[in-house]
N, C-alpha and C positions, 0 to 999 in steps of 0.2 A: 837589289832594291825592289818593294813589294808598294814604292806610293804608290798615291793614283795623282794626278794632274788634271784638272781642265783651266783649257785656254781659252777665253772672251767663246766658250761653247753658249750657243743657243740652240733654241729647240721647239719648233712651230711646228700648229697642224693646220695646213689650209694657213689663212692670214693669222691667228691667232698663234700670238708667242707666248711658249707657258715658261720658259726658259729663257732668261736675259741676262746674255754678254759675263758669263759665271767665269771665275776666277778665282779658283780654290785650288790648293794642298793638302791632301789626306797623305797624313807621315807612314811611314811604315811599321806595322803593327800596334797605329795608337785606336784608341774606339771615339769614333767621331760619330757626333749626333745629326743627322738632316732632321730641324723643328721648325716646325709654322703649319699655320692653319691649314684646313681644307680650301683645295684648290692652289695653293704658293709654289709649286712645282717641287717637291721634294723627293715625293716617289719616283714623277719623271726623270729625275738625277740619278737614281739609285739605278732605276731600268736602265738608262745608259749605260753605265758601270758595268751592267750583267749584260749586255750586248741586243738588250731586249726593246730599246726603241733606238733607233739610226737620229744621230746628232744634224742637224738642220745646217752647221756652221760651226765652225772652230774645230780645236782639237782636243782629244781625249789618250792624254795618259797612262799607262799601268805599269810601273817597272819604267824602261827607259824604252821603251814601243810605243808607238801611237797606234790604238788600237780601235779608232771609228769603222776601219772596215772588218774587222778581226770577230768572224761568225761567236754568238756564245756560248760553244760548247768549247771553245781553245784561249778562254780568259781565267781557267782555272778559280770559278769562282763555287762558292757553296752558298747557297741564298735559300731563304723562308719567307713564306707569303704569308698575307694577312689571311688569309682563307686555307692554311696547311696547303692545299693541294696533294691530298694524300689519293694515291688511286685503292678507288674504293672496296676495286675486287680482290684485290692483294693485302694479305694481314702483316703485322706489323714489321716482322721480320723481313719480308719481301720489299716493303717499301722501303726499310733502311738500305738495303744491298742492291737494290736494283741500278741503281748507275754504278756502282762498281762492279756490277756485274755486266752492264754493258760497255765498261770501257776494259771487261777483261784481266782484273784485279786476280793475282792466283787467290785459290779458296783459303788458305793458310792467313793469307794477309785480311782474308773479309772475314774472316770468324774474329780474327785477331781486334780489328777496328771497333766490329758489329759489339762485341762482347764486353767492352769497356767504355763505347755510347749506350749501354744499356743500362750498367750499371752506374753511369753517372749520372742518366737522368732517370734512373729509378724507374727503368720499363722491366725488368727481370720477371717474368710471371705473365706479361701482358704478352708475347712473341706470337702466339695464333691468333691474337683476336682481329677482327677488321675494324675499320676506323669508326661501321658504326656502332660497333659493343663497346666504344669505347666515350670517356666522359672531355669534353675540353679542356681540359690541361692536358691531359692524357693524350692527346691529337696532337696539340701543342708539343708536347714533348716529342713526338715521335717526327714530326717535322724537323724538329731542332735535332733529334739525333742523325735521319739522315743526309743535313745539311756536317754537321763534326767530322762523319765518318770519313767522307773527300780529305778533310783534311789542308782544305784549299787553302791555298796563300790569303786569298779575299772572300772574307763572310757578309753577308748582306740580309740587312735584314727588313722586311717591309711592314711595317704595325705589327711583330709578332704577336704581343699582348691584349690587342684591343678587341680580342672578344671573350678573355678571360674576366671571370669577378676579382673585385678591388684584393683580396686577399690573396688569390691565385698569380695575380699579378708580382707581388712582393715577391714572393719565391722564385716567381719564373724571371725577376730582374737579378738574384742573386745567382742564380743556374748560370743565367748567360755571363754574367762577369768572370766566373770561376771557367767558362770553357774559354773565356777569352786569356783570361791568368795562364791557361797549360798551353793554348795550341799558339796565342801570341800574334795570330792575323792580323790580316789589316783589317777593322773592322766597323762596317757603315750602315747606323742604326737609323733609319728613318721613323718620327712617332710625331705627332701634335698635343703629346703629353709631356708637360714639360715637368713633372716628379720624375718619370722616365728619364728625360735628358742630364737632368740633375744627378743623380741617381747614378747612372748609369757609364755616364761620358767623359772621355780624358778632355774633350774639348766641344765645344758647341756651334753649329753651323746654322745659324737661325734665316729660314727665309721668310719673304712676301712679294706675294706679286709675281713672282719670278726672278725675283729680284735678291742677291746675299745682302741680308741687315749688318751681321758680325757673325766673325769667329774667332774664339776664345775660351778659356778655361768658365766650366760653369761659376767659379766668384767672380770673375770678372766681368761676366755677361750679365749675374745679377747684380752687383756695386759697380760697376762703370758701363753703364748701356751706355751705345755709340749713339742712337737717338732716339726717340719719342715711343717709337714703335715695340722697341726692342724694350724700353721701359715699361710698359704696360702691360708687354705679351708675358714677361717673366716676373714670376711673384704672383703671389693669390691671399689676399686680394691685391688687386696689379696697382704701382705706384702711381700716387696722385700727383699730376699736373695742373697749372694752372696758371694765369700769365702773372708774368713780374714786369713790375715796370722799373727804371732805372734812373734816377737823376743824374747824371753826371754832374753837374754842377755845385753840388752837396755830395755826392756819392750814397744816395739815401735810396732804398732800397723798398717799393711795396707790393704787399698781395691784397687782392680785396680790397685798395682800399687805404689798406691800415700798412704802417712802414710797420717794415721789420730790421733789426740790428745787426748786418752781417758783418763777417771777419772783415780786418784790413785788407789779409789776402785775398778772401773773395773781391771786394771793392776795388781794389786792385787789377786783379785779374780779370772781371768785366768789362772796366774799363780800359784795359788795355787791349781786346777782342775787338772793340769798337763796333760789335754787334749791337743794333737799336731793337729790334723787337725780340722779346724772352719768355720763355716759361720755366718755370721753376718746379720741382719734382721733388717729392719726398715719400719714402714708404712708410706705409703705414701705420709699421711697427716701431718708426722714428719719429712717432709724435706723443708728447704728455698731454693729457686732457684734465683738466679740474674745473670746477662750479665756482673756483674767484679766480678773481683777477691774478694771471702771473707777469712776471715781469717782460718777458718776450712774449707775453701773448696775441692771438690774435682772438677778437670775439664773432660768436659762432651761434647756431641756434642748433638743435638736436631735431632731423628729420627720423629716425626709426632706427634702431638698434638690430644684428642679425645676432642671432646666435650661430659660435664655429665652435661648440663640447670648450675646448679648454680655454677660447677668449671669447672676446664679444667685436664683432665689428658696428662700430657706431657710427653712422653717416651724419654727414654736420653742412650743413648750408653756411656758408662765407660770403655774404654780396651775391648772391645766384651762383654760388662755385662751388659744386658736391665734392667732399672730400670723405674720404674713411679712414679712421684711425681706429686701432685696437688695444682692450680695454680690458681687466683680469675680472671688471667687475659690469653686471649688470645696473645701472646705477642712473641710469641716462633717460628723465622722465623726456616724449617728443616735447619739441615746441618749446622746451627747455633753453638756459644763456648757457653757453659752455665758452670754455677759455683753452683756444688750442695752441701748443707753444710745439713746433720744429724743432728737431737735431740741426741746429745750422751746421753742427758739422757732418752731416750725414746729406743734404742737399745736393739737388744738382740742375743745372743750368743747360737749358735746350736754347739752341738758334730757330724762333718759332718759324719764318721763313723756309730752313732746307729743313728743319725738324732734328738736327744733327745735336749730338751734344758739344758745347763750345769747350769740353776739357776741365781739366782739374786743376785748381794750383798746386805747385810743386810740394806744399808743407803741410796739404790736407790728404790727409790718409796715404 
């Protein structure tokens, strides 16, 4: 078994906890994403895992050993930093071979390794240069190869991408997939890019705060966020919130203001929750916009229009409640009446209190 495990582990420096009461499963050989903001403890997670920061509390998994005291050169891992950390005096071939050759690898087996991370990340020709004849991808890659050559059971990776350009990045996410396809690791990608997590991940471990939001297959992280937070951090531009209020008494349903006509099953299922304060969520991409009246509509006024090349995101005031909805067409004078109508089937219902989402009925989606 190649999991990793942590148990209710934290992880403080001085009084400050950057890590709280974690509770996670990374399966053996799946590629799991650590995503959230700067500062949510994600890297701190991954340094654990590499034996690189000492756990505060709880315990820490790999295989069927708990490995909190276990030095990290005996956790068989192969990791890349956001910074390569390439030594500088050594050209590239050195840098790929150099742990194999401190831990003793006969030479038959490190030519054997060396020669087929070369050729997978297309370094063949670059083998003399030092890292600094060389361009950022180029670095990149040469990190990433002599993390492959180990061969480790657990890959680790810390912002590999985020000081490559937008273009460089695309390739270098398809690289990594294809080393993960052949060698089959366990494999734990920490980034605050979430095209990356998307992109990239058999499943998604969002945090904040120090805190796990979800984890889950990236459709489900983006069609079923578990609360508010996890709504808005995924998706660009990220889903509109906004409060709903509930009549139980009618079962009548408003945003802004203005009712809106949800399913029985919704209506139902609200009111069976017996949650009293709500917010209501929908993306962006789940709203119709027209200049008359529709019949679900809700009315809106048009504050400024963005251009995104293939659509338009159009911000729309509701009773003081900014939403953005996108549009194929630029069309949207400001200060304009617009008529915005929801996917009520596409909707979703937060508990405004814990911020959690109150769930789905059984017959939508």
């Amino acid at each position: 078994m190649k999991e990793i495990r942590f148990e209710n582990v934290c992880k403080s420096y001085g009084k400050t906890e950057v890590v709280k009461n974690l509770n996670l499963t990374i399966k053996e050989g799946e590629r799991l994403i650590l995503l959230g903001p700067s500062g949510c403890g994600k890297s701190t997670t991954l340094r654990m895992i590499a034996g690189l920061e000492d756990i505060t509390s709880g315990s820490l998994y790999m295989g069927d050993k708990r490995v909190n005291e276990l030095p990290s050169g005996k956790r068989n891992v192969g990791m890349v930093f956001q910074n390569y950390a390439l030594y500088p005096h050594m050209n590239v071939i050195q840098n790929i071979t150099y742990g194999l050759k401190v831990q003793k690898f006969p030479k038959d087996e490190i030519n054997l390794r060396t020669d087929a991370a070369l050729g997978m990340l297309q370094l063949k020709g670059y083998e003399n240069r030092l890292p600094k004849d060389l361009s950022g991808g180029q670095r990149q890659r040469v990190a990433l190869a002599r993390a492959v050559v180990k061969q480790s059971d657990y890959f680790l990776l810390d912002e590999p991408l985020s000081n490559l350009d937008a273009q460089l990045r695309v390739s270098a996410r398809k690289e990594l997939v294809k080393i993960h396809e052949l060698y089959k690791q366990t494999f734990v990608y920490v980034t605050h890019d979430q095209v990356e997590a998307m992109t990239v991940g058999d499943r998604i471990a969002l945090m904040y705060q120090g805190h796990l939001q979800m984890v889950d297959t990236p459709e489900n992280v983006y069609n079923r966020p578990a609360n508010i937070f996890t709504a808005k951090f995924i998706g660009s531009p990220p889903m509109n919130v906004i409060d709903m209020a509930f009549d139980n008494s009618n079962d009548s349903a408003y945003l802004a203001g203005q009712e809106i006509p949800l399913q029985e099953e919704w209506r139902n299922y609200i009111r069976q929750t017996g949650v009293k304060e709500l917010a209501f969520g929908i993306r962006p991409e789940h709203i119709t916009l027209s200049k008359t009246q529709l019949k679900n509509g809700l009315k809106g006024f048009v504050k400024y229009v963005e251009n995104h090349g293939s659509s338009y995101g159009v911000y729309i005031d509701l009773e003081g409640n900014e939403i953005i909805a996108m549009s194929e067409s630029n069309k949207w004078p400001p200060k304009e009446a617009i008529y915005v109508e929801p996917r009520l089937d596409k909707m979703h219902v937060f508990d405004k209190q814990t911020t959690n989402s109150i769930g789905y009925p059984t017959s939508i989606r």
